[in-house]
C-alpha positions as CSV (number, residue, x, y, z in Angstrom):
1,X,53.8,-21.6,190.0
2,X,56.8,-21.8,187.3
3,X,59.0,-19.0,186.6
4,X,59.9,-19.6,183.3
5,X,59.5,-16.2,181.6
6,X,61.6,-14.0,181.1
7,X,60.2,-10.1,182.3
8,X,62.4,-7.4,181.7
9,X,61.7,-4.2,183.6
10,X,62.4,-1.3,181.3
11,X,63.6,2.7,181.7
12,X,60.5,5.0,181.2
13,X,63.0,7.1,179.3
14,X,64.5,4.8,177.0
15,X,63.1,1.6,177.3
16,X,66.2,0.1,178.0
17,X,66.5,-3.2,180.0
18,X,67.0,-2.2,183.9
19,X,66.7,-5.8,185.8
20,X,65.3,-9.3,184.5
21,X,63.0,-11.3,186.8
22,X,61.7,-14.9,185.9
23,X,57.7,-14.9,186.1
24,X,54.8,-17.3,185.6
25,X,52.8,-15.5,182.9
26,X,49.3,-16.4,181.6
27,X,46.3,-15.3,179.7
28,X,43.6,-13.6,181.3
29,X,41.4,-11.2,180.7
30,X,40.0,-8.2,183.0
31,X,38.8,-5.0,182.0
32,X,40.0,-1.3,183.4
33,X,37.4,1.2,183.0
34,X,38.2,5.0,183.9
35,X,36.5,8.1,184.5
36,X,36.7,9.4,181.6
37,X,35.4,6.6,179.4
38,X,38.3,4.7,178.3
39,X,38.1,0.8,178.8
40,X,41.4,-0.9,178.9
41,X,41.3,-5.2,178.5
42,X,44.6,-6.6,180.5
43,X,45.5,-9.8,178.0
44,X,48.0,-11.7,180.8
45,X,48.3,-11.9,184.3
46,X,51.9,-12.2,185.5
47,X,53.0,-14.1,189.2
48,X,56.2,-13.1,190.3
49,X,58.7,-13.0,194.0
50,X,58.1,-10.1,195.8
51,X,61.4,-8.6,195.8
52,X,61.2,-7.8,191.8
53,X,60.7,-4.1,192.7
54,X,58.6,-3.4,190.0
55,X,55.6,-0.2,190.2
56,X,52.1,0.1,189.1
57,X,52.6,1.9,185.7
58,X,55.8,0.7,185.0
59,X,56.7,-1.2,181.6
60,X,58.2,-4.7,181.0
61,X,59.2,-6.3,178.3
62,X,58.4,-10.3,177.6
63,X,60.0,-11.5,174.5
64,X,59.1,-8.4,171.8
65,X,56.2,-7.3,173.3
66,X,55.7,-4.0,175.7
67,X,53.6,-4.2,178.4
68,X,52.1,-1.9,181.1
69,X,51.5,-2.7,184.9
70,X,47.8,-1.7,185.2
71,X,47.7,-3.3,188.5
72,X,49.3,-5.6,191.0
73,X,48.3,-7.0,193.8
74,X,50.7,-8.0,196.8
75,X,50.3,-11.7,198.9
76,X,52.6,-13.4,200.8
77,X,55.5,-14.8,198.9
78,X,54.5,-13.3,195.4
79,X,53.3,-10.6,193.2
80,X,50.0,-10.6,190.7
81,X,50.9,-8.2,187.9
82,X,47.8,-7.2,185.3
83,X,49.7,-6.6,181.9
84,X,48.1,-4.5,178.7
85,X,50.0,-5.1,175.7
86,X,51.1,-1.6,174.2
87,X,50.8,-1.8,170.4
88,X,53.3,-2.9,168.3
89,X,55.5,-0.1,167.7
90,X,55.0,1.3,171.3
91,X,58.8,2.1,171.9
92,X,59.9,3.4,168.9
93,X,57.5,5.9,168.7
94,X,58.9,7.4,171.8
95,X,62.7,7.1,170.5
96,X,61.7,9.3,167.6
């Protein structure tokens, strides 16, 4: 794997930088479907070391998109992030 991107785990609050890992990001594409009929399509996939602290449901940032941890799954030396791209103007909706 290369860690050459940049992921910025942000504040729920403010969307504020909180810590910077370096991942190996790349398309992919799985689908999330939920009870109540809402399909969500992941767009990357994101490999990163174990210690990056980062939660289901929490948002990064890579370059100026927003993204959303849908799911992650835990192996031995590294982390497999699913990532759904929030729209465009995801975080300043929430500063207004």
């Amino acid at each position: 794997m290369f860690y050459d991107t940049k992921l910025e785990i942000l504040d729920v609050t403010h969307f504020n930088s909180v810590l910077s890992v370096m991942a190996d990001v790349q398309p992919y594409r799985k689908s999330f479907s939920f009870e109540d009929g809402y399909i969500l399509e992941t767009t990357y996939r994101a490999f990163c070391p174990l210690e990056s602290l980062l939660l289901s449901n929490c948002y990064i940032r890579i370059g100026k998109d927003v993204f959303i941890i849908l799911d992650m799954k835990k192996w031995s030396d590294y982390m497999e992030l699913y990532l759904y791209r929030c729209k465009a103007d995801f975080a300043l909706e929430v500063e207004k």
